[in-house]
C-alpha positions in Angstrom: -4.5 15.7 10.8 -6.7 13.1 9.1 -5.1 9.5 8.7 -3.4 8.7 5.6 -5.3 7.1 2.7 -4.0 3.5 2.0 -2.4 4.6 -1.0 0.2 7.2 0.4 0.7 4.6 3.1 2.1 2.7 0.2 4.3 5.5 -1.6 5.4 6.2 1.9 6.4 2.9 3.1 7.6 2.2 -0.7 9.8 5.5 -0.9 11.8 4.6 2.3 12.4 1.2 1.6 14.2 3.1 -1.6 12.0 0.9 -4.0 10.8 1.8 -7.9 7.5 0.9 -8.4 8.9 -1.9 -10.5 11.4 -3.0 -7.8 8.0 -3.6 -5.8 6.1 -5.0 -8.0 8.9 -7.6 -8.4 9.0 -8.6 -5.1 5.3 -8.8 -4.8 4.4 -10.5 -8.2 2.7 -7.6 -9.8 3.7 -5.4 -12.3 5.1 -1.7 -11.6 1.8 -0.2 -13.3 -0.1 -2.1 -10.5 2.0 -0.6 -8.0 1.3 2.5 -9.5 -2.6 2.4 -9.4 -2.4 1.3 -6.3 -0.5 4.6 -4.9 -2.5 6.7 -7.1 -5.7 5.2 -5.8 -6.6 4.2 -9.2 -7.0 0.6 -8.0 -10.0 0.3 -5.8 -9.3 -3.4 -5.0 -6.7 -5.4 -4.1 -6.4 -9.1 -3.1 -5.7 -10.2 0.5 -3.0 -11.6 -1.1 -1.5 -8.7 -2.7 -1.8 -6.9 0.7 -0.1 -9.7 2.9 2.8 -9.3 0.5 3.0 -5.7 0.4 3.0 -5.3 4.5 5.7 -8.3 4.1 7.8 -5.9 2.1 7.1 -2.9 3.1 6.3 -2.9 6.9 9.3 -3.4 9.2 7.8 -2.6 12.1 4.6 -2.8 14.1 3.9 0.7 14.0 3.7 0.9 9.9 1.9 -2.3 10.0 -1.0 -0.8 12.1 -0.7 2.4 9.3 -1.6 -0.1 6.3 -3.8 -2.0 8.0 -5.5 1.3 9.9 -5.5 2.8 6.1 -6.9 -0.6 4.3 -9.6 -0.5 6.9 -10.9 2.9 6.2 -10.7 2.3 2.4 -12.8 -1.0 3.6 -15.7 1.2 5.4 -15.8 3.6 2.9 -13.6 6.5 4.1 -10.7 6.3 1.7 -11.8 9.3 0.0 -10.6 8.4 -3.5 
């Protein structure tokens, strides 16, 4: 099974923390329609910034932080398919 793509990492992570798309957006100073291109792959950047406070957020463990990270990294070299 092929690694997830950074955004369904993010719906993922977002969906068991029992976040809206607003909710997170709120907590990471964007707006929900951000959040939204970001887990539809619409968005094909986002800051360092932005990323640092979605793993703050979302990631609770190490284990999802390797999955965004692994995920941002193959969106980085290319891979992310979208």
């Amino acid at each position: 099974m092929p690694l997830e793509q950074l955004h369904e990492t993010l719906q993922r992570l977002r969906r068991r923390r029992g976040l809206t798309q607003a909710e997170l957006g709120e907590r990471v100073g964007h707006s929900a329609r951000q959040v939204a291109r970001w887990e539809t792959g619409a968005a094909h950047l986002m800051s360092a910034l932005a990323f640092a406070r979605l793993a703050d957020v979302l990631a609770t463990d190490a284990a999802e932080w390797d999955a965004l990270v692994t995920a941002l990294q193959r969106l980085s070299d290319g891979q992310g398919g979208a």
